[in-house]
MARTOR-397709 format. One record per atom (N, C-alpha, C): z, y, x; residue in one letter. Coordinates in steps of 0.2 Angstrom, whole numbers, padded with zeros to 4 digits, always signed. Atoms other than C-alpha are relative to their C-alpha. Layout:
// MARTOR-397709
ZYXA;...
END
This chain:
// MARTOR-397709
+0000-0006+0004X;+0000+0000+0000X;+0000+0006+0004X;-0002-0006-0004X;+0005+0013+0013X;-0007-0001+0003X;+0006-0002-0004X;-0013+0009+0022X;-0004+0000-0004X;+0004-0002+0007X;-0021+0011+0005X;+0000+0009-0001X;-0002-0007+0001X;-0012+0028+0004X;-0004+0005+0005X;+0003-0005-0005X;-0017+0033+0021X;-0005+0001+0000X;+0008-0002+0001X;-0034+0029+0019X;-0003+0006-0004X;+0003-0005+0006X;-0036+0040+0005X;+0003+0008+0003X;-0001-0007-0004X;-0028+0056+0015X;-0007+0002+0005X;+0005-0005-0005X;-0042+0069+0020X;-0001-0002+0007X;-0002+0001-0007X;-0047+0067+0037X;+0001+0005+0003X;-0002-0007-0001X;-0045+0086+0039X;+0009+0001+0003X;-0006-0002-0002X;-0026+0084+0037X;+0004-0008+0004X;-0003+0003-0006X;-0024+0071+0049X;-0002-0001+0008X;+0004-0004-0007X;-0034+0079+0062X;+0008+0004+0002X;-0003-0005-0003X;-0021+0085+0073X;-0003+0009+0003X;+0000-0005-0002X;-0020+0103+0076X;-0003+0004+0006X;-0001-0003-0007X;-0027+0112+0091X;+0003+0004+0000X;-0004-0006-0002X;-0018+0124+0100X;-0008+0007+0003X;+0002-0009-0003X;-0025+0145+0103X;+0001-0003+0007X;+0000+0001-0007X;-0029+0142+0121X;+0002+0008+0003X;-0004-0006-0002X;-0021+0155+0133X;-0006+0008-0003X;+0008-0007-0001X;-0040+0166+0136X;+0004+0004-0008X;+0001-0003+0006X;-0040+0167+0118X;+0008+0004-0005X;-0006-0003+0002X;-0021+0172+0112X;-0001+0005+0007X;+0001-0005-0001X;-0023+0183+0124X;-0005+0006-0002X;+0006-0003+0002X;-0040+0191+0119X;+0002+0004-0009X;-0001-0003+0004X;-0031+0192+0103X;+0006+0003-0001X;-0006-0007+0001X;-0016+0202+0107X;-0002+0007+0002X;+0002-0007-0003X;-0026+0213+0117X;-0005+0005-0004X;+0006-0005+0006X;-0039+0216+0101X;+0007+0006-0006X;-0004-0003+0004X;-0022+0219+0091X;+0003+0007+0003X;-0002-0004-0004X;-0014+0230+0103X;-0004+0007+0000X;+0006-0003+0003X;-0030+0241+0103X;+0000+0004-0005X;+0001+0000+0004X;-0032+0241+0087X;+0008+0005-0002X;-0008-0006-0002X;-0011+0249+0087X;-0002+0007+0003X;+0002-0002-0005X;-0017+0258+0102X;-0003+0007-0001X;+0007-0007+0000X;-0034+0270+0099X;+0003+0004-0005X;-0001-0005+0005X;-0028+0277+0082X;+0008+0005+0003X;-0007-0003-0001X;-0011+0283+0091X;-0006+0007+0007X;+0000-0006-0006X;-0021+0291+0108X;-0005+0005-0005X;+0006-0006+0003X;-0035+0300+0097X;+0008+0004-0005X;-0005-0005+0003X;-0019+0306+0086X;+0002+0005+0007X;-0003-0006-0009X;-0011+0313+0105X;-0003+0003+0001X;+0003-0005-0004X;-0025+0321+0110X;-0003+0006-0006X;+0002-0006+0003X;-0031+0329+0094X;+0007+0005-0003X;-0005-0003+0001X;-0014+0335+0088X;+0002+0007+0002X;-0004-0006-0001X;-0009+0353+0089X;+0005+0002+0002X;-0009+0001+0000X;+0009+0350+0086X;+0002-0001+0009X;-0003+0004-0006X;+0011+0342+0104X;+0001+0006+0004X;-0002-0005-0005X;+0020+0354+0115X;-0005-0003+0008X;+0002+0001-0006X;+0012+0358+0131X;+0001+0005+0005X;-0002-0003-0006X;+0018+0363+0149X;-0005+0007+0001X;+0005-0007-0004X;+0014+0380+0155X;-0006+0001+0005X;+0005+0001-0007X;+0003+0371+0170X;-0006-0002-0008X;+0005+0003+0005X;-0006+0362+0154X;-0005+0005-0006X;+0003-0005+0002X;-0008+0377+0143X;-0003+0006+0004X;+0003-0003-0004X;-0016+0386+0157X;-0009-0005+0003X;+0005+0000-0002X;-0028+0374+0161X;-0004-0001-0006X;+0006+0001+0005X;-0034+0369+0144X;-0002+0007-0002X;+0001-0006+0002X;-0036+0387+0141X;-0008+0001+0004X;+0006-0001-0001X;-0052+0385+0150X;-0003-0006+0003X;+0005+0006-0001X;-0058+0366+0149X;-0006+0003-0005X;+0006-0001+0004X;-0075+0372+0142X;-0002-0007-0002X;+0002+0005+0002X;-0079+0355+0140X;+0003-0003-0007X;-0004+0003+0006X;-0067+0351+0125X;+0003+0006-0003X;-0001-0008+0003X;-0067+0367+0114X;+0009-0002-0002X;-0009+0000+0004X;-0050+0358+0105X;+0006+0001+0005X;-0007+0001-0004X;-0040+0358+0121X;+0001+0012-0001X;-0002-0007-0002X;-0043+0377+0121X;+0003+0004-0008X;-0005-0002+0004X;-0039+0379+0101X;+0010-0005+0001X;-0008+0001+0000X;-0021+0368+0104X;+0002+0004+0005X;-0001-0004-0005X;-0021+0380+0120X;+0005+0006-0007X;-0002-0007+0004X;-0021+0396+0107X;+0005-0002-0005X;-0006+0003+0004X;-0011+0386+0095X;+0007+0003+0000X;-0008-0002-0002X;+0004+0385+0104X;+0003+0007+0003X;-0003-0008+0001X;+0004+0404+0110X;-0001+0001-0006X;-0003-0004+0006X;+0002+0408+0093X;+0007-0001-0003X;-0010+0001+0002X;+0019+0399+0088X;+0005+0000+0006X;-0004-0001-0002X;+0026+0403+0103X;+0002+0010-0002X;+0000-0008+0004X;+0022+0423+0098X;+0003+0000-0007X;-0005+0000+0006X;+0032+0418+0081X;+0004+0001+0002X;-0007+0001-0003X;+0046+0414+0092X;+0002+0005+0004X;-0003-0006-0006X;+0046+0430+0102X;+0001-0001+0004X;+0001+0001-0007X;+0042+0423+0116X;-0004+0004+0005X;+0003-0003-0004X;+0037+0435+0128X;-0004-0002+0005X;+0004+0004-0007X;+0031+0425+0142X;-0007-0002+0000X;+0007+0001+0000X;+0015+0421+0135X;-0005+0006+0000X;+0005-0005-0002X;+0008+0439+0138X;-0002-0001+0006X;+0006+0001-0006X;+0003+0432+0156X;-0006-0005-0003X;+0007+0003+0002X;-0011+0424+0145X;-0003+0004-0005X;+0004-0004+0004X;-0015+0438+0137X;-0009+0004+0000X;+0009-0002-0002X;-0032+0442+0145X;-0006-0005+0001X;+0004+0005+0003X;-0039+0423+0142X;-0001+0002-0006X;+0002-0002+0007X;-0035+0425+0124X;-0006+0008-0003X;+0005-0003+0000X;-0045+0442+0125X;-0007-0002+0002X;+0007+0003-0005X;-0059+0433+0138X;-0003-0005-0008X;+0004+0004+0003X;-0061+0420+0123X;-0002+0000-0007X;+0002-0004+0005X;-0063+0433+0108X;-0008+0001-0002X;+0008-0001-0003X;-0082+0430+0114X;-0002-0006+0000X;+0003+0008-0004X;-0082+0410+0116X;-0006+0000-0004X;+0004+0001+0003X;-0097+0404+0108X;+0001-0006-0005X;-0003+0002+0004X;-0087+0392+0097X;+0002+0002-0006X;-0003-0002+0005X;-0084+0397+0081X;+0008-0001-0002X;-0007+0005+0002X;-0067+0386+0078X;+0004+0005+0005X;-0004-0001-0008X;-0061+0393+0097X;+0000+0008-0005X;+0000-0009+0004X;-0066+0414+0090X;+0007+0000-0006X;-0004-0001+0004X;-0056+0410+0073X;+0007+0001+0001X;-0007+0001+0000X;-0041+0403+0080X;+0002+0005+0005X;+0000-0005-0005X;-0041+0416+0094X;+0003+0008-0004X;-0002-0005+0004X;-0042+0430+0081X;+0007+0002-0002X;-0007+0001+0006X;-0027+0422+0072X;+0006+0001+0006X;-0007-0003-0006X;-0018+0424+0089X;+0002+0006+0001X;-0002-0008-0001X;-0021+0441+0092X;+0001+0003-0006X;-0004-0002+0006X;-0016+0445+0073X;+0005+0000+0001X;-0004+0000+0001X;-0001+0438+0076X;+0007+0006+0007X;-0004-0006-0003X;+0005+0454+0090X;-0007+0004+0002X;+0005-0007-0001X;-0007+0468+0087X;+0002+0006+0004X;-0003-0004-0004X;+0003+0477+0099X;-0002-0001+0008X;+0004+0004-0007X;-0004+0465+0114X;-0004+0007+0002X;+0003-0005-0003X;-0013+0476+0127X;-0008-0002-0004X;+0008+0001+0002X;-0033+0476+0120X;+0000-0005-0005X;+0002+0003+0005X;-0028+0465+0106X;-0004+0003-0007X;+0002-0002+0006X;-0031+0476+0092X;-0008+0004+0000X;+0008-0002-0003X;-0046+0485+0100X;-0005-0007+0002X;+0003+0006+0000X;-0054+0468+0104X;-0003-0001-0009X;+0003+0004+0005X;-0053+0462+0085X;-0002+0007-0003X;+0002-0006+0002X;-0057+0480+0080X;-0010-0001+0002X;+0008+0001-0002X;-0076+0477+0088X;-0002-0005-0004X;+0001+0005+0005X;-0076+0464+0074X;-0005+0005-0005X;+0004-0004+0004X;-0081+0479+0064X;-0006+0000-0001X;+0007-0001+0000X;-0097+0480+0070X;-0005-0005-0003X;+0004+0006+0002X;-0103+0462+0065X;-0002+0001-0008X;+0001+0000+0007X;-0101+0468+0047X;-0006+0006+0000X;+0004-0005-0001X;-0115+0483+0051X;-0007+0000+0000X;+0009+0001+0000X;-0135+0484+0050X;+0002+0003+0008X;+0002-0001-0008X;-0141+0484+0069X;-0007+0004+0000X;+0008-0004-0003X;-0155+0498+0075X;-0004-0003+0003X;+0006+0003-0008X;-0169+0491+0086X;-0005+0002+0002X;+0005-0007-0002X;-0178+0505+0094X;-0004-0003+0008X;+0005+0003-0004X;-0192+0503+0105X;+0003+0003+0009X;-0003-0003-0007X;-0187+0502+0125X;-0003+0004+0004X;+0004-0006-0003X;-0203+0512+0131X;-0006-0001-0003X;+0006-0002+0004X;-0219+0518+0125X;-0006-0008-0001X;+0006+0006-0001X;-0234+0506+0120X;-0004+0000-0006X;+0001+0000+0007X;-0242+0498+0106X;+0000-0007-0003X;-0003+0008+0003X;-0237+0485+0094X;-0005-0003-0001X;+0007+0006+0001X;-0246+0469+0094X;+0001-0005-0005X;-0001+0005+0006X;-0236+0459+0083X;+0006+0002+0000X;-0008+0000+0004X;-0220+0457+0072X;+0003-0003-0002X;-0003+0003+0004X;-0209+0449+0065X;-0001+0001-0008X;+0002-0004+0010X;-0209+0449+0045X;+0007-0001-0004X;-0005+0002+0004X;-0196+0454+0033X;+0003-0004-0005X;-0004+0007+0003X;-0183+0443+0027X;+0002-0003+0005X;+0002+0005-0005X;-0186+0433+0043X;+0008-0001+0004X;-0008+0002-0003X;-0168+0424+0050X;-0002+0001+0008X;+0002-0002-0008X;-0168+0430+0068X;+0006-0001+0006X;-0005+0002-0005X;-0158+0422+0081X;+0002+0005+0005X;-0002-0003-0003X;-0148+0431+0093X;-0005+0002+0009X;+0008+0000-0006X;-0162+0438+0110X;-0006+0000-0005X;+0006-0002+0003X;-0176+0435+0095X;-0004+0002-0001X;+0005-0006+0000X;-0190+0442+0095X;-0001+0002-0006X;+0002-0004+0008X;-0194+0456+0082X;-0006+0004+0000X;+0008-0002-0001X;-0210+0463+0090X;-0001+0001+0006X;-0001+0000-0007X;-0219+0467+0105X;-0007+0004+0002X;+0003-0008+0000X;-0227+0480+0112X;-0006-0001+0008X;+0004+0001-0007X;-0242+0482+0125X;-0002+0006+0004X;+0002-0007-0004X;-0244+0494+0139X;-0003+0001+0005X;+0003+0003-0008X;-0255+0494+0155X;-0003-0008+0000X;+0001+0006-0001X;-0259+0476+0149X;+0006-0005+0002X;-0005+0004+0001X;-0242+0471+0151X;+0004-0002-0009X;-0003+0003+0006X;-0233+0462+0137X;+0007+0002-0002X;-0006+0000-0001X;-0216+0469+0132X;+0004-0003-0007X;-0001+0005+0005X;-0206+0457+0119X;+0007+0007+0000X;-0007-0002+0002X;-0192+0469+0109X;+0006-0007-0003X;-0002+0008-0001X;-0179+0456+0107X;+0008+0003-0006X;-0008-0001+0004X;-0162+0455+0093X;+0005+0001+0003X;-0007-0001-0002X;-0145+0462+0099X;+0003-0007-0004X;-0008+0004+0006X;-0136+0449+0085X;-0006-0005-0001X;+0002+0004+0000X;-0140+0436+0078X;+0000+0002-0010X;-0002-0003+0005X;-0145+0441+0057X;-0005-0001-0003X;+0007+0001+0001X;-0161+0443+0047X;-0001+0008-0003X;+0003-0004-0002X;-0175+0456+0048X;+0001+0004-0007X;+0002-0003+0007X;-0172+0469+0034X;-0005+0005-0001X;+0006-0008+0000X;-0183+0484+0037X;-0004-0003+0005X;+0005+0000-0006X;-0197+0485+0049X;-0004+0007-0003X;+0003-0006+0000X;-0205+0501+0053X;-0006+0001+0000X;+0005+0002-0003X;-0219+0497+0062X;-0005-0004-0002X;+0004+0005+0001X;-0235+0490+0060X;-0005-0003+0006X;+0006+0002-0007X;-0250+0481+0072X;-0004+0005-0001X;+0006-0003-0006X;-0260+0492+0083X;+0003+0006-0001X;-0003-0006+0001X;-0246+0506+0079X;+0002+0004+0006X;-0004+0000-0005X;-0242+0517+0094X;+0007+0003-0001X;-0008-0001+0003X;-0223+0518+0096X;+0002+0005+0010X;-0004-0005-0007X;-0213+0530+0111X;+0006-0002+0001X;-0006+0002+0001X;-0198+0526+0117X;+0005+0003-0002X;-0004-0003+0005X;-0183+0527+0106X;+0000-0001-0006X;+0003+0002+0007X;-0194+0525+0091X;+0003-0007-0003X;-0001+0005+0006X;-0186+0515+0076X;-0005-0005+0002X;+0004+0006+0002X;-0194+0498+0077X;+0003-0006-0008X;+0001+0004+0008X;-0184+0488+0062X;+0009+0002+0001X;-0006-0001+0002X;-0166+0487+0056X;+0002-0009-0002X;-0003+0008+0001X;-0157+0468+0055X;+0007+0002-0004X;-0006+0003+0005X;-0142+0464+0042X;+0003-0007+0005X;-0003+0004-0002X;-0129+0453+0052X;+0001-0008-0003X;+0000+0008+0004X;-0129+0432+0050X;+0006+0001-0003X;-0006+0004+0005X;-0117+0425+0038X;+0007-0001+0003X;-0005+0001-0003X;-0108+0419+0050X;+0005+0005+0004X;-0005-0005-0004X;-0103+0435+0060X;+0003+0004-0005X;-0004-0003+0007X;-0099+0442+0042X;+0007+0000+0001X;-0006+0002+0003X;-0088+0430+0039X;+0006+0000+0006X;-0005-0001-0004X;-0080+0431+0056X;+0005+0006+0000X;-0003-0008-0001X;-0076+0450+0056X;+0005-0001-0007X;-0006-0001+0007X;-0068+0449+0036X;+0005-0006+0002X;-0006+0001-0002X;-0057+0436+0044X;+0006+0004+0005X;-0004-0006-0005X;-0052+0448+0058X;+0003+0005-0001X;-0001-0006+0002X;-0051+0461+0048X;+0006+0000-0004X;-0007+0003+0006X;-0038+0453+0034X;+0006+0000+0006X;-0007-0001-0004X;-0026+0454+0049X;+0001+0006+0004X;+0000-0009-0004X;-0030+0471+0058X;-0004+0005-0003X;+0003-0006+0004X;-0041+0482+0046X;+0006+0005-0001X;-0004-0006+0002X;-0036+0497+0042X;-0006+0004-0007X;+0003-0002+0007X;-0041+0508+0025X;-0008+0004+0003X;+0007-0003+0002X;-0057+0518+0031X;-0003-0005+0006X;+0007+0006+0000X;-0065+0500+0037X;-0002-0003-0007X;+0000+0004+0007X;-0064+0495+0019X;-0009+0003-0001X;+0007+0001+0001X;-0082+0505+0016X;-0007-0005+0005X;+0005+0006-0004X;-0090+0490+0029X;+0000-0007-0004X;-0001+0006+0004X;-0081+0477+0019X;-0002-0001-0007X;+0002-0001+0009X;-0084+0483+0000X;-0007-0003-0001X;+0007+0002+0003X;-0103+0479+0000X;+0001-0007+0001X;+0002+0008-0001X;-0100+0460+0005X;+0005-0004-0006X;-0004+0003+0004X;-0089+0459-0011X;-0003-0001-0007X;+0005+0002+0006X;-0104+0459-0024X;-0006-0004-0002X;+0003+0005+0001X;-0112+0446-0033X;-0006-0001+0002X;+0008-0001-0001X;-0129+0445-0023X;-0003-0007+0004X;+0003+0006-0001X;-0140+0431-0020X;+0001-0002+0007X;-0002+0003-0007X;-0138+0433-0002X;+0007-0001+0005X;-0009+0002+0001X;-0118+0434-0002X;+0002-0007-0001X;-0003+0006+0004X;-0113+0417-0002X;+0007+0002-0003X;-0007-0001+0005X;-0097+0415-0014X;+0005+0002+0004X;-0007+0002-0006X;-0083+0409+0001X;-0001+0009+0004X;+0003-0005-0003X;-0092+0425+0011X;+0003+0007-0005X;-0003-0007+0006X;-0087+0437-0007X;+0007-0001+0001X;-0006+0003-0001X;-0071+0428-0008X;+0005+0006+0006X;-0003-0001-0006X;-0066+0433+0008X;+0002+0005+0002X;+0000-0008-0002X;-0070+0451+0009X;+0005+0003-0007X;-0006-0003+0007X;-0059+0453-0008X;+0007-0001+0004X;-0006+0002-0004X;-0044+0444+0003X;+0000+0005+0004X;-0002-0005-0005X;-0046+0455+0017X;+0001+0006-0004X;-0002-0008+0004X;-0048+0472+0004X;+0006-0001-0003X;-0005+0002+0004X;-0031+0465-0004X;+0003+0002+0006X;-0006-0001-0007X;-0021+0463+0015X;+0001+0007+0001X;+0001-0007-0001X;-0029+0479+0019X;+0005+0007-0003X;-0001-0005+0005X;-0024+0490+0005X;+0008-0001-0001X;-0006+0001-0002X;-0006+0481+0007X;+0006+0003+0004X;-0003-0001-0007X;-0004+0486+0023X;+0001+0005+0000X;-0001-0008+0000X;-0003+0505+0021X;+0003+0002+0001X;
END
């Protein structure tokens, strides 16, 4: 009976069990560990929160390679400037050096720094040059010629872009965008002769530089910038919403602050 029984058991559950060979328990400690492991060091390194030494907040202040080591750079000055910590004014000439980065994320947080002591040497005059971004840009011919071509109204114009070009002697001279915005006027037309100084167009400032200066502004504006920020608070096709939004925010701090 008993060899009846056995017979009739699986062969599955009379197969003895192999053992996890070493390679392989190891292979899977080291996948689990890992797996623990990455999500903790990408927390470390993107984290803000993480206090860092005076040798560390000096050098990420200018790793270009990793824009975020230089927002946790201005970070931490910024809440140490909560804290009335005086000491971070020897880094008061990076945080103005990088009111200019080419990072959008690096500029805002920088801003937010030098809001929080407007008394810093060149902070308030730094974010005060913000004003400008909200402005139409001139662009006047740099010496005599004649226009050969244009750009065309409406036309998104990258910052250097060309907006016409002028010819003199057989040389070719390219007038070129201070900012970066799109074409509103244009004065000129082909085979027109221009002198120098002569109006060639007028550009409207990008989106982006808008929206930078009316964050700037909500912390250091003062009342007679409010006529720069009032037009970008009405409903118009080329306003985006967040962009309206934002110039109401700052005209509210503004008018606050009196």
């Amino acid at each position: 009976m008993n060899s009846a029984f056995q017979d009739n058991i699986p062969a599955e559950q009379t197969r003895p069990h192999r053992r996890m060979s070493t390679r392989n328990r190891l292979l899977f400690f080291l996948t689990a560990w890992l797996i623990v492991l990455m999500p903790f060091v990408f927390w470390w390194n993107t984290w803000f929160g993480r206090q860092l030494s005076d040798k560390q907040l000096s050098e990420y202040l200018r790793d270009d390679k990793k824009p975020r080591h230089i927002q946790h750079a201005l970070v931490q000055i910024g809440e140490r400037l909560t804290k009335h910590d005086t000491r971070v004014t020897r880094w008061y000439p990076e945080v103005i050096r990088l009111a200019s980065y080419p990072v959008e994320e690096v500029r805002n947080t920088d801003a937010w720094v030098m809001g929080q002591d407007t008394t810093g040497a060149g902070f308030h005059e730094t974010l005060l040059k913000m004003l400008t971004l909200l402005q139409s840009v001139e662009v006047k011919a740099p010496q005599s010629g004649k226009v050969i071509d244009t750009s065309t109204v409406g036309t998104a114009i990258h910052q250097s872009g060309v907006v016409a070009k002028l010819e003199q002697n057989g040389q070719t001279i390219e007038i070129r965008s201070p900012i970066a915005g799109r074409l509103r006027n244009l004065f000129v037309k082909t085979g027109q002769p221009v002198t120098a100084g002569d109006e060639i167009a007028t550009l409207d400032p990008s989106i982006e530089q808008v929206w930078e200066a009316l964050r700037a502004l909500y912390l250091v504006g003062r009342l007679d910038d409010l006529p720069a920020i009032l037009p970008y608070e009405r409903e118009l096709p080329d306003i985006p919403d967040h962009v309206r939004q934002q110039a109401l925010l700052t005209e509210k701090a503004i008018r606050e602050r009196k």
